[in-house]
C-alpha positions as a Markdown table, in Angstrom:
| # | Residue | x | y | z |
|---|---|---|---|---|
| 1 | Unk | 190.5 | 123.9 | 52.3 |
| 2 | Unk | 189.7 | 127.4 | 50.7 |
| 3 | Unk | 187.1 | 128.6 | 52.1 |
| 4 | Unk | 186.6 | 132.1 | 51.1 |
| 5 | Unk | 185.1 | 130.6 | 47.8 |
| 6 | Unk | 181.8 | 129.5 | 50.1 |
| 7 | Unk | 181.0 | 132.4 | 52.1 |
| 8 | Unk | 178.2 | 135.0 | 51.7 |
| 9 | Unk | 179.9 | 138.0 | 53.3 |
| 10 | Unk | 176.7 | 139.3 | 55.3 |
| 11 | Unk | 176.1 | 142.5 | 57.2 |
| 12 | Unk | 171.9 | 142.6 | 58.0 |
| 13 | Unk | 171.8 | 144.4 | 60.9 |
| 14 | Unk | 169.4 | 147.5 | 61.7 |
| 15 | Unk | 172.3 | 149.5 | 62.5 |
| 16 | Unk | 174.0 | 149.0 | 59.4 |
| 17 | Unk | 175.4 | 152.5 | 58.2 |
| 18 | Unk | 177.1 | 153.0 | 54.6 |
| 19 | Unk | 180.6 | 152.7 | 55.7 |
| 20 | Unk | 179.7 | 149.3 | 57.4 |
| 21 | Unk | 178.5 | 148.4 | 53.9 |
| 22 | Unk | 182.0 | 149.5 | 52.3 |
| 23 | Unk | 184.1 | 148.2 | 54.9 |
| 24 | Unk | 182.2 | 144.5 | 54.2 |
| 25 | Unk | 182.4 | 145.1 | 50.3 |
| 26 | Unk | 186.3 | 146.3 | 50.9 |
| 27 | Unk | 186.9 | 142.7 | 52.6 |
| 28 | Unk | 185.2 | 141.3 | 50.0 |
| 29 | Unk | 186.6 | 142.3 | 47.3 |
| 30 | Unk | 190.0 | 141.5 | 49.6 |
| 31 | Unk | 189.2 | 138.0 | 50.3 |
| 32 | Unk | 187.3 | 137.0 | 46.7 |
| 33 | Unk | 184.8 | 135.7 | 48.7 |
| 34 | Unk | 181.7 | 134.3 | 46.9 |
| 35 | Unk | 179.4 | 137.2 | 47.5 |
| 36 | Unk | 178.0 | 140.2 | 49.8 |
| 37 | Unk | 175.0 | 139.3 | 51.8 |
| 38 | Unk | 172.9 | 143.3 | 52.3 |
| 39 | Unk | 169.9 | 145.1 | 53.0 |
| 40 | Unk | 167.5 | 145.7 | 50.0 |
| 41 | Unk | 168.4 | 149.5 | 50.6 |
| 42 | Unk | 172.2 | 148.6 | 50.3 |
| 43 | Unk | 171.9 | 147.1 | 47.2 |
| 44 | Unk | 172.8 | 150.1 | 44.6 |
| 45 | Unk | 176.0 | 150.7 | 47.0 |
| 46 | Unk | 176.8 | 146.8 | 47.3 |
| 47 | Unk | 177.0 | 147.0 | 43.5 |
| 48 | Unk | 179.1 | 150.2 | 42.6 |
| 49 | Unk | 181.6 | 149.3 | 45.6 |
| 50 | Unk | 181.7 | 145.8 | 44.0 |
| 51 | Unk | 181.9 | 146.4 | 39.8 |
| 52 | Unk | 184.3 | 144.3 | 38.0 |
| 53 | Unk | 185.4 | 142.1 | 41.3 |
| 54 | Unk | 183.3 | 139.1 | 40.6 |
| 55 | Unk | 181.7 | 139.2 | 44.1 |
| 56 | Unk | 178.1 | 138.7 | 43.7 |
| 57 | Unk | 175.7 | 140.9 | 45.5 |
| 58 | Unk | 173.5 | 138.9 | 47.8 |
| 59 | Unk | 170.1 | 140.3 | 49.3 |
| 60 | Unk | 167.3 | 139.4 | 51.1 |
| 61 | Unk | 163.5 | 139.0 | 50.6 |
| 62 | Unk | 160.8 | 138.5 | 53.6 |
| 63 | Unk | 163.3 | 139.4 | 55.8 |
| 64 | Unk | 163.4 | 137.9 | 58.6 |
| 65 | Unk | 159.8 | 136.7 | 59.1 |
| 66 | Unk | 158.7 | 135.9 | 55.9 |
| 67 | Unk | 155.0 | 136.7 | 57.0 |
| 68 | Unk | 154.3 | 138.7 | 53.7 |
| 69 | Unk | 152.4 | 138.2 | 50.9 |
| 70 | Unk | 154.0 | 136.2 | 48.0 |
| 71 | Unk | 153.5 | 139.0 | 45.7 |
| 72 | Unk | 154.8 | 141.7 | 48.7 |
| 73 | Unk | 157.7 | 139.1 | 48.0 |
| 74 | Unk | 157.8 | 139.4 | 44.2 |
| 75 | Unk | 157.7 | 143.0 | 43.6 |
| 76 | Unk | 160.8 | 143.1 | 47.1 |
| 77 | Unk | 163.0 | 140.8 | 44.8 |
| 78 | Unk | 162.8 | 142.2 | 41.3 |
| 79 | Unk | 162.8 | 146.2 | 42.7 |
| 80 | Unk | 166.2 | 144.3 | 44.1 |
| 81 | Unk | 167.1 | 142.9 | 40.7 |
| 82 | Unk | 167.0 | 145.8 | 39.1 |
| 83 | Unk | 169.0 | 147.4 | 41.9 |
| 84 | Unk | 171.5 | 145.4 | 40.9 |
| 85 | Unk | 171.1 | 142.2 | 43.1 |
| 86 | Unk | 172.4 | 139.2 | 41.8 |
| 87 | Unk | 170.9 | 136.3 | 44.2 |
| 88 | Unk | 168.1 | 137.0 | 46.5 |
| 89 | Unk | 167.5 | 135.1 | 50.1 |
| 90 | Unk | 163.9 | 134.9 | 50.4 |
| 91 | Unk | 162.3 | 133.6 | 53.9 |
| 92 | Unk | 159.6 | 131.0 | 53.4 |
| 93 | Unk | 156.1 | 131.2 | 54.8 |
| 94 | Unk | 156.9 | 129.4 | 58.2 |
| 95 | Unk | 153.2 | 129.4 | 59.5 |
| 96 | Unk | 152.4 | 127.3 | 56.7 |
| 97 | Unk | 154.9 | 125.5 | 57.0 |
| 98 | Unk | 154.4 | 124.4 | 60.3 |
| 99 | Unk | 150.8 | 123.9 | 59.7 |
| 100 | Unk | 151.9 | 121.6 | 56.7 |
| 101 | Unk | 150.6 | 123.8 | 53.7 |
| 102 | Unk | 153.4 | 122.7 | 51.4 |
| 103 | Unk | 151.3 | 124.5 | 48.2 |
| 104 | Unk | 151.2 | 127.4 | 50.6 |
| 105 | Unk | 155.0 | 126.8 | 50.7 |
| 106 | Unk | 155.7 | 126.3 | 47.2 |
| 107 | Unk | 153.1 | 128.8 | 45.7 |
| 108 | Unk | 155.4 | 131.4 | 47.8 |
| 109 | Unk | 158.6 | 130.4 | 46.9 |
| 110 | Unk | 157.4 | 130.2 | 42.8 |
| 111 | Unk | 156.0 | 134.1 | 43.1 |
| 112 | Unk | 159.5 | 135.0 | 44.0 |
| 113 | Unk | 161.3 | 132.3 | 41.3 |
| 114 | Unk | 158.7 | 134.0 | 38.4 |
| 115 | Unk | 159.7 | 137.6 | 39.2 |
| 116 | Unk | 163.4 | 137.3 | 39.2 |
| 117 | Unk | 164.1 | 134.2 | 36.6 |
| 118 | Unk | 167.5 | 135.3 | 35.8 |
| 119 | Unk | 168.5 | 135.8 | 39.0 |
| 120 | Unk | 170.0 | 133.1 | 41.4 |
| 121 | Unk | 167.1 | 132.3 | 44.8 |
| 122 | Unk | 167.9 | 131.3 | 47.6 |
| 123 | Unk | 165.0 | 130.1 | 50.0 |
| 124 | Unk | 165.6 | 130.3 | 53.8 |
| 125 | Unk | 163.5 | 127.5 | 55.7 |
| 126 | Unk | 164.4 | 128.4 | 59.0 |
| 127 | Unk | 165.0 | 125.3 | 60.4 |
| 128 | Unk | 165.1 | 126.4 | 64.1 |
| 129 | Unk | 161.4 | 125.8 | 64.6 |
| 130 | Unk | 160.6 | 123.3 | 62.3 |
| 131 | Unk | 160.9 | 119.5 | 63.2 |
| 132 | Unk | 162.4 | 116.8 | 61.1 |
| 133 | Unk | 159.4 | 116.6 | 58.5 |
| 134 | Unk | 158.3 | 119.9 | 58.5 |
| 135 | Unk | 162.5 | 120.2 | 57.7 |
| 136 | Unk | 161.7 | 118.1 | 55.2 |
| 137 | Unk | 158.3 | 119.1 | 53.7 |
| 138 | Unk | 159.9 | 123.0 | 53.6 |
| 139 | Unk | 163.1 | 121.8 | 51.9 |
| 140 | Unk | 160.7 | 119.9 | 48.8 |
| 141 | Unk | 158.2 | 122.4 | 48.4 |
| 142 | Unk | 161.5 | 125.0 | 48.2 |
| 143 | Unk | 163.2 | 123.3 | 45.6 |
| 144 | Unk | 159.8 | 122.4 | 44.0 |
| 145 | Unk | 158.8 | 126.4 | 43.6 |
| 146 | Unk | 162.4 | 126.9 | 42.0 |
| 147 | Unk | 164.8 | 127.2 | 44.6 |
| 148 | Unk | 168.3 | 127.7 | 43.2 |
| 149 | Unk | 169.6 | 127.1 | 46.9 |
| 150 | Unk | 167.5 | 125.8 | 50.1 |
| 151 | Unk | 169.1 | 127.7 | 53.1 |
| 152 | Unk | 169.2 | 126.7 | 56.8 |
| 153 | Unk | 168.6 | 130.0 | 58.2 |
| 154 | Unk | 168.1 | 133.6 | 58.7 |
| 155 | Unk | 170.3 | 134.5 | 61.9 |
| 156 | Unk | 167.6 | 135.9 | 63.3 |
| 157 | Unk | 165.7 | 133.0 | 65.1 |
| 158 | Unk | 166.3 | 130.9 | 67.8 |
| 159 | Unk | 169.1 | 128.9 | 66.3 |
| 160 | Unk | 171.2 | 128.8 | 63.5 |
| 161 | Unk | 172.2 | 125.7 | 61.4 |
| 162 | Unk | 173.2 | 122.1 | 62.4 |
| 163 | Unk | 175.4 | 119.9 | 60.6 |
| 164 | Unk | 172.4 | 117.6 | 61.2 |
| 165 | Unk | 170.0 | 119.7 | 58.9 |
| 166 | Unk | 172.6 | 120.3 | 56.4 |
| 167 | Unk | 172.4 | 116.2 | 55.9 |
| 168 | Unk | 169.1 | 116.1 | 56.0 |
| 169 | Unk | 167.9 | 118.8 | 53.4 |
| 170 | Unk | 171.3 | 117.3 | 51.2 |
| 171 | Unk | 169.5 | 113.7 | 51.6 |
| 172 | Unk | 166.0 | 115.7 | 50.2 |
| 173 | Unk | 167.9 | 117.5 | 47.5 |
| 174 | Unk | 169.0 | 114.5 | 46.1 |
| 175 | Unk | 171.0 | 116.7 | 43.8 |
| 176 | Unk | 168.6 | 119.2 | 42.6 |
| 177 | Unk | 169.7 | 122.4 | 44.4 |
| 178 | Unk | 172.6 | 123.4 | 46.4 |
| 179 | Unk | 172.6 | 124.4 | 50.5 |
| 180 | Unk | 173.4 | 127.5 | 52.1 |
| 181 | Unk | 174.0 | 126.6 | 55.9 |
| 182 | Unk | 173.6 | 130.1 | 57.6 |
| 183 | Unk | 173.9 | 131.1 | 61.7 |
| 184 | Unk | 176.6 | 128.9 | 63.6 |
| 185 | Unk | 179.2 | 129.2 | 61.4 |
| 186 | Unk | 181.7 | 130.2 | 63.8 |
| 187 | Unk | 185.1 | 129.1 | 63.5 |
| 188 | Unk | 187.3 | 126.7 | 60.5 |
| 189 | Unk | 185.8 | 123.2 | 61.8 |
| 190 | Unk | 182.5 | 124.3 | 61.6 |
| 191 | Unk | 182.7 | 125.6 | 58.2 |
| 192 | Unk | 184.6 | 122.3 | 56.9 |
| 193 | Unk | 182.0 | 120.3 | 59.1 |
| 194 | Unk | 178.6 | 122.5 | 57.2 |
| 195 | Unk | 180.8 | 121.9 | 53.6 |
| 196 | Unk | 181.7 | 118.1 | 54.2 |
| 197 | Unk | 177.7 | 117.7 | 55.1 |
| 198 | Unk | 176.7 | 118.9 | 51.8 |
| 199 | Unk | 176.6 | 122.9 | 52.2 |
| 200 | Unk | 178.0 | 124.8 | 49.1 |
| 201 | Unk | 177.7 | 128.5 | 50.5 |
| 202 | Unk | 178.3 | 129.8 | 53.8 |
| 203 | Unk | 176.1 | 132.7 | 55.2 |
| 204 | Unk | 178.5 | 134.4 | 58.1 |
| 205 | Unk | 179.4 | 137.9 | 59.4 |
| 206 | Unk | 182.5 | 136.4 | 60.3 |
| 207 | Unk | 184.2 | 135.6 | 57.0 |
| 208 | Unk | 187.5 | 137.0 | 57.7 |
| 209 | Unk | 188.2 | 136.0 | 60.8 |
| 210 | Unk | 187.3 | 132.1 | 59.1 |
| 211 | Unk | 189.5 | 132.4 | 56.2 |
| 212 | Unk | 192.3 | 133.8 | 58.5 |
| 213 | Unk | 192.0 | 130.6 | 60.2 |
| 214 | Unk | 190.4 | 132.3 | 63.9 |
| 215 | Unk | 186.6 | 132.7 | 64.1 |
| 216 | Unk | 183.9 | 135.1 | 64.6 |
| 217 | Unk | 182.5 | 134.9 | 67.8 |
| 218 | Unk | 178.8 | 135.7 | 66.3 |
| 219 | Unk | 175.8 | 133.7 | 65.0 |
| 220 | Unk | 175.8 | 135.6 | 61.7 |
């Protein structure tokens, strides 16, 4: 299996520096994977290093908490649009999620679909601290709001995806969206195993080492 075709080449650390950003692009382009995964502030760069390659630029919205407003959320993704951003990963509301506010939910997720409609959306559910319904409520209420793609995870929380969630948002789905399974993603079997469950992208900081057939030895 190809998988550089899958994977969302992602660099969100803090300590990210410019080089960083063109040493990811560089691989990028290298290994035609699907896209770049950046900062906001990385954006314009992400782009110019990344002209004519067909390697999407990939950003994030929310990031990593997802505790703003839905309009703080808006105006983050379509400042990133016109950037030059061509998918956004915006994280979900959790706390309403977890209190069951799925209009909460979806009200959040449609801000973000309304401000970039020509762009591709990604919604991050953050499956690490939600239990099976709640998994299930986020994932409908994302794809009800707009989502282009409902994704697993952020990195950034307690734990990354399963090939248990990736089944179970793929049995919600039902078809309507695709799945990003993000955090985990460590070696060859796992990717096949996230795929085979139903994933279509791959968010990893380890995309070389997977399609040189090693792994990564990080979450994300």
């Amino acid at each position: 299996m190809d998988l550089a075709p899958y994977i969302d080449h992602t660099l969100l650390k803090a300590t990210a520096t410019p080089d960083d950003i063109r040493k990811l692009c560089a691989e990028a382009r290298e290994h035609s994977f699907a896209a770049v995964c950046v900062n906001p502030v990385y954006v314009p760069l992400a782009a110019a290093e990344l002209a004519g390659s067909g390697v999407k630029v990939a950003t994030v919205c929310g990031f990593p908490l997802g505790a703003v407003l839905p309009g703080q959320k808006a105006v983050e993704a379509r400042l990133s649009a016109e950037a030059g951003a061509d998918e956004v990963d915006m994280v979900i509301h959790i706390g309403a999620a977890l209190a069951g506010d799925w209009q909460a939910v979806e009200e959040d997720v449609r801000a973000v679909r309304k401000a970039i409609p020509d762009r591709v959306l990604k919604v991050i559910i953050e499956t690490c601290y939600l239990n099976e319904a709640q998994k299930r409520g986020a994932t409908e209420a994302a794809v009800a709001g707009g989502a282009d793609f409902v994704k697993t995870s952020t990195g950034f929380g307690t734990g990354g995806a399963t090939v248990e969630d990736v089944r179970l948002m793929a049995e919600v789905i039902a078809g309507r969206a695709e799945i990003k399974a993000a955090g985990g993603v460590r070696t060859p079997d796992d990717a096949r195993a996230m795929i085979e469950a139903g994933a279509t992208r791959l968010g990893t900081s380890g995309g070389v080492g997977l399609v040189s057939g090693g792994g990564n030895g990080s979450g994300y």
